[in-house]
One Martini backbone bead per residue (centre of mass of N, CA, C, O) as a GRO file, in nm:
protein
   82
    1UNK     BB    1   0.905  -1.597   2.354
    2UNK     BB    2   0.848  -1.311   2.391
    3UNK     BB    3   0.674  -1.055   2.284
    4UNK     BB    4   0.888  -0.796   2.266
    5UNK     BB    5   1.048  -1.004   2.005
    6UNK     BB    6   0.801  -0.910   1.777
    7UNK     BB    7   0.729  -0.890   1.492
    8UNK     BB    8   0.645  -0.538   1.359
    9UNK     BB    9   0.449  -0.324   1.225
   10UNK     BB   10   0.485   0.016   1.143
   11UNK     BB   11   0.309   0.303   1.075
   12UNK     BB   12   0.403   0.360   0.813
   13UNK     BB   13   0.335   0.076   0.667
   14UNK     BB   14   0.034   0.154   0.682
   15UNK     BB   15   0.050   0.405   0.534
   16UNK     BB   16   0.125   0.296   0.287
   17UNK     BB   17  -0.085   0.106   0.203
   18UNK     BB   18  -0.338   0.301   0.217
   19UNK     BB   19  -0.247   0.427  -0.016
   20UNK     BB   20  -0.242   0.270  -0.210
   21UNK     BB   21  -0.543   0.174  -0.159
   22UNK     BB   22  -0.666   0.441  -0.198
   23UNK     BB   23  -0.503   0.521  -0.524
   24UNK     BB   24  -0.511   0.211  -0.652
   25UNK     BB   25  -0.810   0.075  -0.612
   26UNK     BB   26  -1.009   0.245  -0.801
   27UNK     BB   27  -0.859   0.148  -1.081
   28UNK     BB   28  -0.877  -0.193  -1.014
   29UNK     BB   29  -1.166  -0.198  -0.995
   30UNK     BB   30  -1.244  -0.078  -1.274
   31UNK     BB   31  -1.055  -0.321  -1.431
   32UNK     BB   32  -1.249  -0.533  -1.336
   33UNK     BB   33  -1.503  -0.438  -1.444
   34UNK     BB   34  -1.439  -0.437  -1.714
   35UNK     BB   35  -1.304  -0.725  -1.748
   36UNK     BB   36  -1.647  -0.856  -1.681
   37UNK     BB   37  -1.883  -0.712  -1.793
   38UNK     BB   38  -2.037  -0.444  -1.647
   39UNK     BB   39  -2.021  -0.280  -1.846
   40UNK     BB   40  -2.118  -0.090  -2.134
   41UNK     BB   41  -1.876   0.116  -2.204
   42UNK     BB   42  -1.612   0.041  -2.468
   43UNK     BB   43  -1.443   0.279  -2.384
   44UNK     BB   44  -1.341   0.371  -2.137
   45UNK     BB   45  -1.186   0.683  -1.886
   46UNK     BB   46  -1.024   0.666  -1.606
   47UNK     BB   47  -0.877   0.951  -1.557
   48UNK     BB   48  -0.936   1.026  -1.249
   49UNK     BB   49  -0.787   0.731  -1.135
   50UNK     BB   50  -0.509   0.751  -1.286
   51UNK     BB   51  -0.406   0.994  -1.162
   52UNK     BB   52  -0.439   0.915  -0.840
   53UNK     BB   53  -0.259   0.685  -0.886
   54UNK     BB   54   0.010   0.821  -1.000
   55UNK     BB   55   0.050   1.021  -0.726
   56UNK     BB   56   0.049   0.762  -0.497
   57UNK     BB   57   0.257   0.511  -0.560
   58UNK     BB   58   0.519   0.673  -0.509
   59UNK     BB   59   0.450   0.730  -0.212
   60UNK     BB   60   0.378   0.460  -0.082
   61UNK     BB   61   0.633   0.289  -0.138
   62UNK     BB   62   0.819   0.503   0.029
   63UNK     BB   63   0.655   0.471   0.289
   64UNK     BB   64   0.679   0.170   0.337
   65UNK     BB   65   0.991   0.131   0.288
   66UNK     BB   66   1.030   0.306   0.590
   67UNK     BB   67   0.870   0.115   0.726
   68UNK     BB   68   1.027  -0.147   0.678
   69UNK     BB   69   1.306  -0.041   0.805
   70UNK     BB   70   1.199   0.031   1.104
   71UNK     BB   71   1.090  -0.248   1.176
   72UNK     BB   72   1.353  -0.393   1.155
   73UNK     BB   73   1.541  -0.201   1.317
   74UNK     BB   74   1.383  -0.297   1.583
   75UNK     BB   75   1.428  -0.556   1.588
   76UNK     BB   76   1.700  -0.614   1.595
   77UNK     BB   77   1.786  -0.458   1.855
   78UNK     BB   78   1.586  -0.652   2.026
   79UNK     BB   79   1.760  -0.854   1.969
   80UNK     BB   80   2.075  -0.767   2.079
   81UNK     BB   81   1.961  -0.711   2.401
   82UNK     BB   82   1.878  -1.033   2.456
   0.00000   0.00000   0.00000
């Protein structure tokens, strides 16, 4: 099998992922650590990542599920072609 026939993930799915990563990972890290004791605060309100993850979700989803489209799309041609 040459190079050019190998499955490959294009840019849109790497930038759904880093939303996914940068919009729902600081709300992920903040209830890792409340859930192993390492804060004081009894009741914590992630107010502000809560949001953030909110937002982010289903645009990274969104973005995630076009990039791997376009990439097995792109996958299938180039088998097709060979």
């Amino acid at each position: 099998m040459d190079s050019g026939s190998r499955f490959k993930f294009s840019l849109l799915f790497w930038v759904g992922v880093g939303i996914l990563a940068v919009g729902c990972g600081p709300l992920l890290l903040f209830l890792l650590v409340f859930e192993l004791g390492l804060m004081r605060d009894p009741n914590p309100n992630p107010i502000g990542l809560g949001l953030l993850a909110f937002l982010s979700f289903w645009p990274g989803v969104i973005v995630l599920l076009i990039g791997l489209i376009v990439s097995l799309v792109r996958y299938k041609t180039q088998q097709r072609q060979r």
